[in-house]
N, C-alpha and C positions, 0 to 999 in steps of 0.2 A: 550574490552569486549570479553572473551571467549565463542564460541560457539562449537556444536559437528559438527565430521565428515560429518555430511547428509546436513550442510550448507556452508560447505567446499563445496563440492562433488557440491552443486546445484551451488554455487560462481564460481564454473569453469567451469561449462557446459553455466552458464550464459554470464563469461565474453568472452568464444569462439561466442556466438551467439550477443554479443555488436563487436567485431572484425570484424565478418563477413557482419554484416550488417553497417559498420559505424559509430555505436553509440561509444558514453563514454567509454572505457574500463577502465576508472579510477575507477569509482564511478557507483553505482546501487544498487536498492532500491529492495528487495526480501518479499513476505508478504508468510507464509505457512500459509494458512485458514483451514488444518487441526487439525491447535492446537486448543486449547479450545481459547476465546478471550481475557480473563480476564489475558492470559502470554503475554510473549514478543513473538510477531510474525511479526512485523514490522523491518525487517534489514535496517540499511543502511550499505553498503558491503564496503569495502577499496579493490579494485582487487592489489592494489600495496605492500600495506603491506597485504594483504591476513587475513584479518581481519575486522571484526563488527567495524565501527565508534559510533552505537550506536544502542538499540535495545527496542521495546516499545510495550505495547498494541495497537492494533487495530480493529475499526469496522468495519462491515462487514454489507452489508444488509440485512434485520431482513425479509424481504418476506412481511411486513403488509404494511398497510396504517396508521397504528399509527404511531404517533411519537411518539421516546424513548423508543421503547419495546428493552426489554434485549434480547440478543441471546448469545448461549454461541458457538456453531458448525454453520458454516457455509452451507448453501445452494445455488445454484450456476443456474445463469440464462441473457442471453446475451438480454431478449425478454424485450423492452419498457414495462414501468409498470410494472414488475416483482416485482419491490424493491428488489433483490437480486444483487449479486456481479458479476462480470462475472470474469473467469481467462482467464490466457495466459499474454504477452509479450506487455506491454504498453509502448510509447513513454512521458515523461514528459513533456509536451507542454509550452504554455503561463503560465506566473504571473499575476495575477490578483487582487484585494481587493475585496470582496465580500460581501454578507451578514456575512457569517462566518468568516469573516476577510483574510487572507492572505490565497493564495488558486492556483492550478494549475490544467492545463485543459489536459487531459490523452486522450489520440490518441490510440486505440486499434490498435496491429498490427496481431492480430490471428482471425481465423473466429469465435472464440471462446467469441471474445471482441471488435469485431471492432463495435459496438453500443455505446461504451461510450463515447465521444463528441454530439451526439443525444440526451443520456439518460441523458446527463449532470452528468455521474459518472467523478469527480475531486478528488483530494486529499486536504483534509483542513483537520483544526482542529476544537474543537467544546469545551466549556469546562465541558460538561457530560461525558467525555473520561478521561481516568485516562493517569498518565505516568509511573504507576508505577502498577506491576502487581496486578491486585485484586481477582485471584482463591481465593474460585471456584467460584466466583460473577461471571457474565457473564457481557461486556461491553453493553454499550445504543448501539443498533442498526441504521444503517441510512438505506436509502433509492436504497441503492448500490455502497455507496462511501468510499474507506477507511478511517476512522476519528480516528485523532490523538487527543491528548489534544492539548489548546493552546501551551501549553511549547514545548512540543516534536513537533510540529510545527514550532516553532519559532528555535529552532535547527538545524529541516531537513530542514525550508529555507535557513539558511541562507550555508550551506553545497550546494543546490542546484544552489545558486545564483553564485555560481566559477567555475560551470559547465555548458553545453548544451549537449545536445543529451541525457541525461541520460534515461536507462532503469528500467521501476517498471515491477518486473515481479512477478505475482501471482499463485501460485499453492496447490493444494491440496494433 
């Protein structure tokens, strides 16, 4: 999958900050919550071939107490009960089976996100989530977790299961 220059440019600032800190320089997961939801904004990054292994919609947290309200832009918020997303620099934690079926527990490494193991922000999939992009429809919102479809779930596991230390880094 081809992407532009500005996911280059973030692909290398990121895999200097997995270097530094220890993590995976192989593999990392990059979400821009500045795009609309309904495109691809979900990367999984290849640092070795310097390329997208794959690339998807994702949700983002809708701010409400509903369930499945649409959101198309993101809003950003580290504070319990927000229901919004928090950014900065997450560690990919434990595998788990869950309610939402196959699902990973995110370790905030920025003061910006270090609430999500608290707030129980994970990455799962869900299957109101699409894999394929639906502009300008805006994706189902969660609760401040990024949700993938089952399918693109079942992908980014199994890419995730040949690694450890992997970094999700989210940015606006």
């Amino acid at each position: 999958m081809r992407l532009g220059k500005a996911w280059r440019r973030k692909a290398d600032a990121l895999r200097e900050y997995c270097r530094a800190g220890g993590y995976d320089d192989s593999v990392a997961i990059m979400i821009d919550y500045s795009r609309h939801s309904g495109r691809r904004r979900f990367v999984v990054w290849d640092f070795v071939a310097g390329r997208a292994l794959c690339a998807y919609p994702v949700s983002h947290g809708s701010g409400s107490d509903k369930p499945r309200r649409r959101s198309a832009y993101a809003r950003f918020s580290n504070a319990d009960g927000s229901h919004l997303s928090p950014l900065g620099h997450a560690l990919i934690a434990e595998r788990y089976t869950g309610s939402y079926g196959i699902a990973y527990r995110l370790d905030g490494l920025d003061t910006t996100n270090d609430m999500m193991r608290r707030r129980c922000i994970v990455l799962h999939g869900w299957p109101h989530t699409s894999s394929r992009p639906i502009w300008p429809l805006p994706t189902v919102g969660s609760w401040g977790c990024p949700v993938l479809s089952d399918d693109a779930m079942r992908r980014v596991d199994a890419i995730l299961q040949s690694h450890s230390n992997v970094i999700l880094y989210s940015f606006a």
